[in-house]
C-alpha positions in Angstrom: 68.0 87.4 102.4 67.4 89.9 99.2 68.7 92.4 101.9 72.2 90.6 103.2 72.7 89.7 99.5 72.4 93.2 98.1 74.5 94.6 100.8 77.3 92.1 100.1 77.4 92.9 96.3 77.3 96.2 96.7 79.9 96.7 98.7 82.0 94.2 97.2 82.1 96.5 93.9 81.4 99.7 94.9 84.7 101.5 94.5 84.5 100.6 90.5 80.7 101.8 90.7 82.3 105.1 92.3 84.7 105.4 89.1 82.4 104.7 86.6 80.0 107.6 88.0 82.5 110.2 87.9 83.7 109.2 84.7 80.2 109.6 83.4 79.3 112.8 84.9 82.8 114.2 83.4 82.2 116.6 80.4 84.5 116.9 77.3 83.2 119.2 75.5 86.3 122.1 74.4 85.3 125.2 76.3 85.9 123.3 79.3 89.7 123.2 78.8 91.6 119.7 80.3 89.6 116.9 81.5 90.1 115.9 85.2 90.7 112.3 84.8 91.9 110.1 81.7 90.9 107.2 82.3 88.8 105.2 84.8 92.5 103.6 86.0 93.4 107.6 86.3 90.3 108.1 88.1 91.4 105.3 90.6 94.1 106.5 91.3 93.5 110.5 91.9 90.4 109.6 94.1 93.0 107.5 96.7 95.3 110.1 96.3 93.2 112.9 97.0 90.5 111.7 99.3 92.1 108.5 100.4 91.0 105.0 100.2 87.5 106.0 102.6 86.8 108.3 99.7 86.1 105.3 96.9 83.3 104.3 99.2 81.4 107.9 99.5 78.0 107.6 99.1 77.6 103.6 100.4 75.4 104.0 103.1 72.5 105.1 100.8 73.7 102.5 98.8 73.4 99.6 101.6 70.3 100.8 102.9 68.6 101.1 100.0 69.6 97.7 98.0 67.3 96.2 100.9 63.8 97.0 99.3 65.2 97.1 96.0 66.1 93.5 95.8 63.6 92.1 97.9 61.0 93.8 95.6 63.1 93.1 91.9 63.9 89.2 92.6 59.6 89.4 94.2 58.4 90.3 91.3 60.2 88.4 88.6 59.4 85.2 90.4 56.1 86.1 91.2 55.3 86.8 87.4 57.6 83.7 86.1 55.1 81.3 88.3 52.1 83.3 87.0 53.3 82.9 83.2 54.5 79.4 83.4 53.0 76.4 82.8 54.1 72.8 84.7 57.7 74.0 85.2 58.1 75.1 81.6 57.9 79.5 80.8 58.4 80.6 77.3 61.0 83.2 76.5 58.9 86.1 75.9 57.4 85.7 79.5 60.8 85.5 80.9 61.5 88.8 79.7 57.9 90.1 80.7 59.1 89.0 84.6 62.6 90.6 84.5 61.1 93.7 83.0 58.3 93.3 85.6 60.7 93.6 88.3 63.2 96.3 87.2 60.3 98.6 86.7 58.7 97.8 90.5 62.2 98.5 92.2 62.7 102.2 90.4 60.0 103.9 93.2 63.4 102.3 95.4 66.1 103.0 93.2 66.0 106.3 91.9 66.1 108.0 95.4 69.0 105.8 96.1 70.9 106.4 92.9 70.3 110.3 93.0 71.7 110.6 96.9 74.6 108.1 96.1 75.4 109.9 92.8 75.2 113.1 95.2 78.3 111.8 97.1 80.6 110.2 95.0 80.7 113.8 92.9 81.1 115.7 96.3 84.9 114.8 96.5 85.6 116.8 93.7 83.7 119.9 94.0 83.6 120.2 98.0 87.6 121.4 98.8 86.6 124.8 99.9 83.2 124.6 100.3 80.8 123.1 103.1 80.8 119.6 104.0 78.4 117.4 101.5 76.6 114.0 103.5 72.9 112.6 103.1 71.3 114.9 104.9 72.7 118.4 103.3 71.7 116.2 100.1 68.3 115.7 101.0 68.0 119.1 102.3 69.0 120.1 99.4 66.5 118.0 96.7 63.5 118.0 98.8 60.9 114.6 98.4 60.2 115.7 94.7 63.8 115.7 93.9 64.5 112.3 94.7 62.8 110.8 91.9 64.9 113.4 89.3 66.0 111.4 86.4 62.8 108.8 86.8 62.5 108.3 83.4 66.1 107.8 82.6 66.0 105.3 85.1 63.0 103.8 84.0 64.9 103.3 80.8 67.7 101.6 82.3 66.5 99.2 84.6 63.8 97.7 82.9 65.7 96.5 79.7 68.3 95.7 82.4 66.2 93.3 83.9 64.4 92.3 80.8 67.8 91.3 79.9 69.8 89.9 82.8 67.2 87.2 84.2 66.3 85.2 81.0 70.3 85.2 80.3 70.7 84.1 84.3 68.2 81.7 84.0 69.2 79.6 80.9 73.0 80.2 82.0 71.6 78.1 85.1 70.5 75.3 82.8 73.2 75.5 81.1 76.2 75.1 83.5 74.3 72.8 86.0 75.4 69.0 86.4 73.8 65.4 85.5 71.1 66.0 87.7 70.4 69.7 87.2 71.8 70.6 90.7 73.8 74.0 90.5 77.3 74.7 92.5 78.3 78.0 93.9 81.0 78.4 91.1 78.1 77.9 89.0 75.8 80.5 90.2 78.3 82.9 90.3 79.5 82.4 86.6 75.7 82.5 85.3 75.3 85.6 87.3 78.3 86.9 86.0 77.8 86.3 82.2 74.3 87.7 82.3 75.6 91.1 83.6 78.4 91.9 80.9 75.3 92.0 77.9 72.6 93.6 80.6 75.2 96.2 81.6 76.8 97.2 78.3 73.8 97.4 76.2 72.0 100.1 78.8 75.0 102.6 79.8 73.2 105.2 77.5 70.3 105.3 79.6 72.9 105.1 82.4 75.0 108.3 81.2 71.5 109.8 80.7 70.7 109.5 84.1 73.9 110.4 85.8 73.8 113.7 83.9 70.4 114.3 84.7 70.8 113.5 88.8 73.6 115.0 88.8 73.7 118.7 90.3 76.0 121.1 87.3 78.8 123.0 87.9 79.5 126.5 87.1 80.0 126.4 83.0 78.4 123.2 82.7 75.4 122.4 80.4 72.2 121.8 81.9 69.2 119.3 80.8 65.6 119.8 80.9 64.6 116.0 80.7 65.8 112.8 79.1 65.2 114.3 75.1 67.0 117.2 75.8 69.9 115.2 77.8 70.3 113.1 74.6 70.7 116.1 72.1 73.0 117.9 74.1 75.2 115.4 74.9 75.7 114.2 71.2 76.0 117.9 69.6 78.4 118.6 72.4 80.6 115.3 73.0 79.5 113.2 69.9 77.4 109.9 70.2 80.5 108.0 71.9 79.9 109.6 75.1 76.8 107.8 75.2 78.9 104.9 76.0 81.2 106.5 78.6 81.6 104.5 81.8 80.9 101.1 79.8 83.4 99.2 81.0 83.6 100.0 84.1 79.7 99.7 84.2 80.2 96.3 83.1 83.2 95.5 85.6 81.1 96.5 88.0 77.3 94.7 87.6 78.7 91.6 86.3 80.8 90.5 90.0 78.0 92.7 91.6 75.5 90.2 90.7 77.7 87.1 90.5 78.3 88.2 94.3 74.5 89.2 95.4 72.6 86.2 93.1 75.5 84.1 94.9 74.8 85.0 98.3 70.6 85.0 97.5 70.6 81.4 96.5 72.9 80.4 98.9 70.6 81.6 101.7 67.6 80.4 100.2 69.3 77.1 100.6 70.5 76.9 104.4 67.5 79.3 105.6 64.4 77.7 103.3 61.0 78.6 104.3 58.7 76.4 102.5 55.9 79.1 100.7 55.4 77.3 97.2 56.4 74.1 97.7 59.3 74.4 95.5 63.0 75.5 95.7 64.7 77.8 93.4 65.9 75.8 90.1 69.2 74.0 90.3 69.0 74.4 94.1 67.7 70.7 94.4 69.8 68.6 95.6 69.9 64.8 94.6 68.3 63.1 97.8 69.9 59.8 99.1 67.7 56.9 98.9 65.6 56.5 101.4 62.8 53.6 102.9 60.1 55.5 101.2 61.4 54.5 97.5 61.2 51.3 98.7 57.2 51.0 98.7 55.7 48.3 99.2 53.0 46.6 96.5 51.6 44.4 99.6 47.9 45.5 101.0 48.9 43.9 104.2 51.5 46.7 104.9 49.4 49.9 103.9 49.3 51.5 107.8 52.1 50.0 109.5 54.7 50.3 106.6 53.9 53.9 106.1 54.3 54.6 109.4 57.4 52.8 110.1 58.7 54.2 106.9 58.3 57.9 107.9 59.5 57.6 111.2 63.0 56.4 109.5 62.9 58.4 107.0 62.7 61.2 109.7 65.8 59.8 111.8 67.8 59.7 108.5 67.2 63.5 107.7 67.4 64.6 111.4 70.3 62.8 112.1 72.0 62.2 109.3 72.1 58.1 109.4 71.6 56.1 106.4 70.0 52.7 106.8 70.5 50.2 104.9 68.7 49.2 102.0 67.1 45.8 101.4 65.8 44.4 97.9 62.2 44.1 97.6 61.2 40.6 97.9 59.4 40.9 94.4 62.3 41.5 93.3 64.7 39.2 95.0 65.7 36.2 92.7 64.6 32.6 93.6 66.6 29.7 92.7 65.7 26.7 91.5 66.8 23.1 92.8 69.4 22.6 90.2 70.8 25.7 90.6 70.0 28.2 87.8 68.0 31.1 88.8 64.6 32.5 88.0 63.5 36.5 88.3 
């Protein structure tokens, strides 16, 4: 389910990821004369131009493949650490952040060879006119196993405040927009999903811009980094501290539906394909039960047996096939009438 729902988000925004990459990767420093694009609407536009609509979606294969272990193990392991932490239902804030944290940092071993191969591709449009054809393979060629895991830290920095961030937000967003009976709708999910991305987003494109430039192979003329530090300096003394921020927007325009789209589709299929491991469903995913035979229980020690039997069998033909029966008062609580026609309870 982690698998089918990261595939869907991904794909659903990937063209704007494409944009935001190169727009990150683009230096401005003065010795390098005009910039390519001028803004990410530019960049849009110039990329279907030149390379066609297929081109905005170079690099998605590494993309789809990888978002398989990367959300199964991220949405894991902040569950599996908010159940540890909490107590009866109830986790404090700190331990929420603990569990998001917990699982950013478990899906970089994932991520980083993911990001540094997609990141590979959706530069290769520019650079590969005259030269020799760039796919995965010439890219993996190319790093080796060592070099898929350039730019760790840098991503290390990113995704665990992303995810420190983004669940707690998600989670009391949840609470938030649910109905009278703590039940959550699609539209719902999607808008908590989608207001816990803009503030997870924004607030870690410097790591992001870090770890583009880092993973991303330099050009003839360009600077080069030797590690996250030195990344940092060079790209304030060169571009000023602003270009820390590059790509924000579009970073932002991109997570927020992404997530809205993949939380969307997770919960979703949690709730037509439930397998029962905990005994409990994900919050807001509980939907108000019809009255059934079984509220109805009876305070006579003649029935205990018989009732309960009789009570579960229709209680089972009412959830297999989808009758209601009707429901009678309880006799204790029936009112009896007296002979001159006022009424006792």
């Amino acid at each position: 389910m982690g698998s089918i729902a990261g595939a869907v988000g991904a794909t659903a925004v990937y063209p704007i990821d494409l944009v935001k990459t190169r727009m990150q990767n683009q230096r401005t420093g003065s010795f390098l004369g005009e910039v390519m694009y001028k803004s990410s609407m530019d960049c849009f536009r110039k990329t279907v131009r030149h390379e066609g609509v297929v081109g905005l979606y170079r690099g998605l294969l590494p993309q789809i493949v990888g978002v398989a272990p990367e959300k199964a193990i991220k949405l894991t392991m902040n569950d599996f650490v908010r159940d540890k932490l909490g107590h009866g239902g109830h986790i404090p804030l700190w331990a929420e952040i603990v569990a998001g944290a917990s699982g950013g940092a478990s899906q970089v071993v994932f991520t980083n060879p993911l990001e540094i191969v997609k990141i590979r591709l959706q530069v290769a449009g520019e650079i590969q006119h005259a030269g020799s054809r760039v796919n995965v393979f010439t890219v993996l060629k190319d790093l080796g196993f060592l070099g898929l895991y350039k730019g760790a830290k840098a991503c290390f920095l990113r995704d665990v405040p992303f995810s420190g961030i983004f669940f707690p937000i998600y989670a009391h967003a949840k609470t938030a927009t649910s109905d009278e009976n703590g039940h959550n709708s699609p539209g719902s999910l999607f808008c908590s999903a989608f207001i816990a991305g803009v503030p997870a987003a924004g607030l870690v494109t410097p790591a992001d811009v870090i770890k583009t430039r880092l993973q991303v192979a330099a050009r003839a003329g360009q600077t080069t980094y030797n590690g996250v530090i030195d990344c940092f300096r060079k790209i304030v003394r060169e571009e000023g501290s602003k270009a820390l921020w590059k790509g924000a927007g579009a970073r932002m325009c991109r997570s927020s539906p992404q997530f809205a789209v993949t939380l969307l589709t997770y919960e979703m299929m949690q709730r037509v394909f439930y397998v029962d491991f905990g005994g409990q469903r994900p919050v807001g995913s509980e939907v108000p039960a019809h009255k059934t035979l079984l509220d109805e229980r009876s305070e006579n020690p003649h029935h205990i047996g018989g009732y309960k039997l009789a009570a579960a069998t229709f209680t089972g033909i009412e959830s297999k096939f989808g009758l209601f029966l009707p429901q009678f008062e309880s006799r204790l609580h029936r009112p009896q009438y007296q002979s001159d026609g006022g009424s006792v309870h």
